[in-house]
N, C-alpha and C positions, 0 to 999 in steps of 0.2 A: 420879690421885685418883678411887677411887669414891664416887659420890656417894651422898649418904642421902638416905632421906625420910621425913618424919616422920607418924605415923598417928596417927590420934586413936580411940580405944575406942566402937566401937556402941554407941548408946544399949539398941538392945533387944537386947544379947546382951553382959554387962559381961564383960571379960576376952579381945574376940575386936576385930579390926580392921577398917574399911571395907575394901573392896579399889579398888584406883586403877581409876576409869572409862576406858574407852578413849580417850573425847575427852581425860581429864588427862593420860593418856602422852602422847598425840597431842601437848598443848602444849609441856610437858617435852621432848619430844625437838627439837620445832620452836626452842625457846628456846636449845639445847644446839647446835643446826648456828648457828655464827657466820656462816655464809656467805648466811644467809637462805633457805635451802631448808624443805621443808616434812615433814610427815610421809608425806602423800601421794606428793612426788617420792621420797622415800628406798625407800617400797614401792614405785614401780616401777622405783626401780635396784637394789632387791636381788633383785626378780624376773627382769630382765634378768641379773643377775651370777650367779643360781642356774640359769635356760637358757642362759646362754652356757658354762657351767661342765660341766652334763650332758646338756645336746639333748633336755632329757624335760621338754614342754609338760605335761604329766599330774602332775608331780610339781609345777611350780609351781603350778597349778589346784590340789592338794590343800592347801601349804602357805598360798596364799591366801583358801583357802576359798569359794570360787566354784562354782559349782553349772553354769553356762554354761561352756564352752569359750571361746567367740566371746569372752564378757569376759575372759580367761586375755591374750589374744591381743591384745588391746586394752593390755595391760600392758605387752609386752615391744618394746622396742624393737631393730628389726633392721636392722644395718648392711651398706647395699646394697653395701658395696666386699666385705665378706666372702658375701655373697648369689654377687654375681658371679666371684668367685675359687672357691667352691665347686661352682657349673654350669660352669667350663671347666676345671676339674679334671677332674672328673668326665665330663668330655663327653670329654675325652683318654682317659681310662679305657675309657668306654665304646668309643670308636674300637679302641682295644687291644685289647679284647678282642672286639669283632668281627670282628677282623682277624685274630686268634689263632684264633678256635672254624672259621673259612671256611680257615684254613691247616689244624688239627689234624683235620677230618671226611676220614673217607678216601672217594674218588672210586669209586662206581660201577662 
């Protein structure tokens, strides 16, 4: 079911519509999560589900609208199991291929 909303005609402009303030969506959507979550928690799990989706801190800082990095970062929540699965991957990686380039240099 999509929902409607109903608008009421600006006084000083007849024929044209308020536009919803940010705090009214804000309620509306707050009203709409049965679970009691907020508007607030939902932006930063859609911020986390858009960095966890493409690794690009820059892109949520743009779609959040954040002028600071550091707040960007503040948003995103990161899970230390995949933290740590990504350094000993990587770390086996790294091993490989030091081990490859000291095998593939020809000797002197």
């Amino acid at each position: 079911m999509t929902p409607t909303f109903q608008h009421s005609e600006s006084p000083d402009y007849p024929g044209r519509f308020r536009h919803l303030s940010a705090h009214w969506v804000g309620t509306l959507v707050s009203r709409a999560l049965t679970d009691g979550s907020t508007m607030h928690q939902l932006r930063h799990l859609c911020a986390t589900e858009i960095h966890n989706q493409t690794h690009d801190v820059r892109l949520v800082q743009t779609i959040l609208g954040h002028a600071s990095l550091a707040t960007t970062q503040r948003y995103l929540a990161v899970d230390e199991t995949k933290v740590r699965e990504a350094l000993t991957s990587r770390a086996k990686s790294w091993g490989t291929e030091a081990g490859r380039a000291q095998v593939e240099q020809p000797v002197p």
